[in-house]
N, C-alpha and C positions, 0 to 999 in steps of 0.2 A: 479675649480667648480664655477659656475656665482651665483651671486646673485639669490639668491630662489625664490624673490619676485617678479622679473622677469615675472616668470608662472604667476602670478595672472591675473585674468582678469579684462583689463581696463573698470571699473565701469563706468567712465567719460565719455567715450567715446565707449561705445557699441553699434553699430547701430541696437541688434536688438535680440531675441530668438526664432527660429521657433520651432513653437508647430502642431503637427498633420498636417504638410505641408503647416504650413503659416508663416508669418512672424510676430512678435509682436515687433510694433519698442516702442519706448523711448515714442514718443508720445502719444499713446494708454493706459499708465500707468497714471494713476493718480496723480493731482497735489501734489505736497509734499517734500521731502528730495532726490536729486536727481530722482527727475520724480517716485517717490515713498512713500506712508504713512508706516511711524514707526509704528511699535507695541505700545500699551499705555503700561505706566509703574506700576509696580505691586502699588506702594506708589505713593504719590503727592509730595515726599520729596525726591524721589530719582533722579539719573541724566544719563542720557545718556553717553555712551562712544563711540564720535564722531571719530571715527578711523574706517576706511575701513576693514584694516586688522591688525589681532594680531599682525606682527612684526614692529606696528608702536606703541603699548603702550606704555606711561611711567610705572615709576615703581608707581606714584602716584595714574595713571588712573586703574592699576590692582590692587593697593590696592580696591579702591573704589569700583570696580566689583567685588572682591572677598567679601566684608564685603556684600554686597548687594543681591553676590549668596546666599551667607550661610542664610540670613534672608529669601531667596526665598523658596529656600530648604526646613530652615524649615517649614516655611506654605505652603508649594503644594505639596510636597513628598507623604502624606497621601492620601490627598485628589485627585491625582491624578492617584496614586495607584487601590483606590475605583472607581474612575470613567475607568479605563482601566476593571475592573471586571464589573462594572455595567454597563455598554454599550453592554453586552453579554444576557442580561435578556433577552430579549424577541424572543433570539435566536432558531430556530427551533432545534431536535433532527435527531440525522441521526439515532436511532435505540434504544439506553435505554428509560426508562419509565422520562427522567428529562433531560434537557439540561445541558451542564458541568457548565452555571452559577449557576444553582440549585444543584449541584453536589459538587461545593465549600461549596457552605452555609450549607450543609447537613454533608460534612465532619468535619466542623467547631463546626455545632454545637455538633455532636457525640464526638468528643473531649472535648468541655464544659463543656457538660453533666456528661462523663465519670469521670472528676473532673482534666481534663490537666490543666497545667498556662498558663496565656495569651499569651506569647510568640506560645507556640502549637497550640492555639486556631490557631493565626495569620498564621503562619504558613501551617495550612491545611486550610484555607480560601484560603489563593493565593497557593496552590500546584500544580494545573492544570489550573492556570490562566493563560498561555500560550499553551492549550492545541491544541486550533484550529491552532492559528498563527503562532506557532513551535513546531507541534509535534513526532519530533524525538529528540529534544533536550529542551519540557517544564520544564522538571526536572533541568536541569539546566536553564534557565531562573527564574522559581520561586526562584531559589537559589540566583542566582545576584539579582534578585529584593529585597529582604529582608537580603541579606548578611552583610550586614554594620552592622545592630541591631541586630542580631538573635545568637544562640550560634552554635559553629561548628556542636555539634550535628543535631542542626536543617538544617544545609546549608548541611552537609554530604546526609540528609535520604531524602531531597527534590531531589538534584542531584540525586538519584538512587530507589527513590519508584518505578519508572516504570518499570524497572526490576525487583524488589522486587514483584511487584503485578505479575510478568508471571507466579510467581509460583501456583496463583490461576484460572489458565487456563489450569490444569495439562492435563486436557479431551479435549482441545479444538488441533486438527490435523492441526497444520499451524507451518509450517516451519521458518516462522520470529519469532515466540513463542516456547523459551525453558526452562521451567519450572525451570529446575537446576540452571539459568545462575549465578544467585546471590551467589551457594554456591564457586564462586572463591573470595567473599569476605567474605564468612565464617571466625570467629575470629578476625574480625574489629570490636572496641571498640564499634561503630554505628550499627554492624548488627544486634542487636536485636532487638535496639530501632526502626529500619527503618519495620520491620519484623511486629512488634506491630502495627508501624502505618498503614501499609498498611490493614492489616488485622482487627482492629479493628473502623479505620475512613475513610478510600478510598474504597475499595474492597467493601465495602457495603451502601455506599452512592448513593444510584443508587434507591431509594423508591420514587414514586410517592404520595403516602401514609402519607411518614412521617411527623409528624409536627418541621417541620425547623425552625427555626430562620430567619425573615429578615437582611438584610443585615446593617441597621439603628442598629441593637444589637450589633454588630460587631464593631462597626465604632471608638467608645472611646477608643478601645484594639487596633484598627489598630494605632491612633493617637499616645497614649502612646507607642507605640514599634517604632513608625519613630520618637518618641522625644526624645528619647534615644541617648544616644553623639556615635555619629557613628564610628567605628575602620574604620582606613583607609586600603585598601585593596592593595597588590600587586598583580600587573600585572605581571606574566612568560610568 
């Protein structure tokens, strides 16, 4: 087996990247760090790690980048979170009386209301927060999005609301839609709770009507749940 690094592509010495049948050579880039501007750094105190590729780090240089992710982490996890949901606001409707960003907040806030903990709140705020951008699998998405903080309960009923909700489409004649599909996890410690939420904060958050919450009420509960000391997750 050769050397891996091998594959890499020579940085130094690239003649060129065609885009849309042209050629973009070296010159064409902007002055800077190899014919290119860095990104600025999050702090004024932080440092760069001047390595092309990972299998040239020390162990000193990945301490450095690790103590500097985890301080990133914590200040942008949240706030980045929020900005992925609120980039959807003034999104058009393909058919309900509210577009799915108004659809978040309205779950949210019915949850609130109904007198859930901030964790639930959070929760049905991001639950269809990947609903445009992957939706055959936003359920899971919302789940990895908030999986580190959140309790299995919550990661289990975000993964599988959407099938939970087919059962409220009993009436509706479409063959991708089967009302029963959920009852094969009938007697899962989660199937009630998931059962509950769909039907008492999803299935009905669909009111043009309603007086919702801004997303600004929200924002101190999202914080406090990404500050939270995160479990580390295994990958199968």
């Amino acid at each position: 087996m050769g050397d891996r690094r091998t594959r890499a592509p020579d940085m130094e010495h690239s003649s060129g990247i065609r885009l849309n049948g042209g050629d973009v050579g070296r010159a064409a880039m902007p002055a800077g760090d190899n014919g290119a501007e860095r990104s600025p750094l999050l702090r004024k105190d932080w440092r760069y790690i001047d390595k092309p590729e990972l299998d040239d780090l020390t162990a000193g240089e990945w301490a450095l980048l690790q103590k500097q992710r985890n301080a990133y982490y914590a200040e942008q996890q949240a706030l980045q979170a929020l900005r992925f949901l609120g980039a959807a606001e003034h999104d058009a409707s393909f058919g309900y009386q509210i577009n799915n960003y108004r659809h978040c907040l309205q779950a949210a806030t019915l949850a609130h209301r109904a007198g859930e903990d901030e964790e639930t709140v959070v929760a049905a705020l991001f639950h269809d927060i990947g609903f445009v951008a992957c939706p055959d699998s936003h359920g899971a998405f919302a789940a990895a999005l908030l999986a580190n903080y959140v309790s299995e309960k919550n990661i289990w009923m975000l993964r599988h609301h959407a099938i939970f909700q087919q059962v409220h489409l009993a009436g509706v004649h479409d063959h991708e839609v089967d009302p029963e599909e959920r009852e094969r996890w009938r007697g899962h410690p989660h199937f009630d709770w998931t059962a509950r939420f769909v039907d008492c904060y999803d299935q009905r958050a669909i009111c043009a009507r309603y007086d919702t919450a801004p997303l600004s009420f929200f924002e101190p509960m999202v914080h406090r749940v990404f500050a939270r000391p995160p479990r580390r997750l295994i990958v199968d």
